[in-house]
C-alpha positions in Angstrom: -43.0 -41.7 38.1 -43.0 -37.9 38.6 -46.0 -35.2 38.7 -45.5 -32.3 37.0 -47.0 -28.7 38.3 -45.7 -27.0 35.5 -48.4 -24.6 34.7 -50.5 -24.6 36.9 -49.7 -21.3 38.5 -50.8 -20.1 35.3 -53.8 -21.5 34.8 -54.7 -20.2 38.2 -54.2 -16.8 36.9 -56.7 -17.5 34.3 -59.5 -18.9 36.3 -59.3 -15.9 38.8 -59.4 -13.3 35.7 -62.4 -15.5 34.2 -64.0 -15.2 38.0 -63.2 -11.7 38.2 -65.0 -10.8 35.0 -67.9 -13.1 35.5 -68.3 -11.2 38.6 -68.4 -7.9 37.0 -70.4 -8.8 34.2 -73.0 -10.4 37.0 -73.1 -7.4 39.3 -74.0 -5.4 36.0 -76.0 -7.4 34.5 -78.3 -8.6 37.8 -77.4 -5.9 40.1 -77.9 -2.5 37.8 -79.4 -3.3 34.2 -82.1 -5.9 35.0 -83.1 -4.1 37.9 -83.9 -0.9 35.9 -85.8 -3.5 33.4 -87.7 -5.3 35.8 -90.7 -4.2 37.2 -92.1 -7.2 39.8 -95.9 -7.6 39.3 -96.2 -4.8 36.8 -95.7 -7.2 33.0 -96.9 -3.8 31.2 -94.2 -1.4 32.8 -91.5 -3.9 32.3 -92.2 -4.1 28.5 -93.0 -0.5 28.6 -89.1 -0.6 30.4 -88.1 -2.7 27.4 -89.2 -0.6 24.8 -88.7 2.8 25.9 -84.5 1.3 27.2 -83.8 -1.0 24.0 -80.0 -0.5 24.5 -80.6 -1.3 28.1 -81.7 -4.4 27.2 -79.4 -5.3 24.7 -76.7 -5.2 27.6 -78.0 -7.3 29.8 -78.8 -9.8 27.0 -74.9 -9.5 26.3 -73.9 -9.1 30.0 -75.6 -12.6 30.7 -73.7 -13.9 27.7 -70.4 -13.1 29.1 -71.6 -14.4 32.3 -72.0 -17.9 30.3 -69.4 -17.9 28.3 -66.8 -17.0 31.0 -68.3 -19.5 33.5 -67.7 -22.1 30.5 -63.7 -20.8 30.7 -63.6 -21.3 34.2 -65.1 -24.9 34.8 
């Protein structure tokens, strides 16, 4: 009975990209975009946020999206 290891190198690779994205996509997402959204305490100046920064918005919407989907290719 052998084990093959052909491959694995590879997919390695792969899961450190999908890591290194996710953690770009994160820092944006949490660190910059939802930051400038978020007002603690204050509901009417984050929706005032909201509205005035739509495209803002958008992109964290998609940044958390790529944050899923590349935490999905990683596990």
């Amino acid at each position: 009975m052998s084990i093959s290891c052909k491959g694995i190198g590879f997919k390695r690779y792969k899961a450190g990209v999908y890591l290194f994205i996710m953690a770009i996509a994160a820092a944006f997402t949490y660190g910059y975009a939802h930051r400038t959204l978020l007002v603690n305490g204050d509901a009417m100046q984050t929706l005032k946020n909201i509205q005035e920064s739509g495209a803002w918005f958008e992109l964290e919407i998609l940044g958390w999206l790529v944050v899923m989907i590349e935490d999905l290719l990683v596990s």
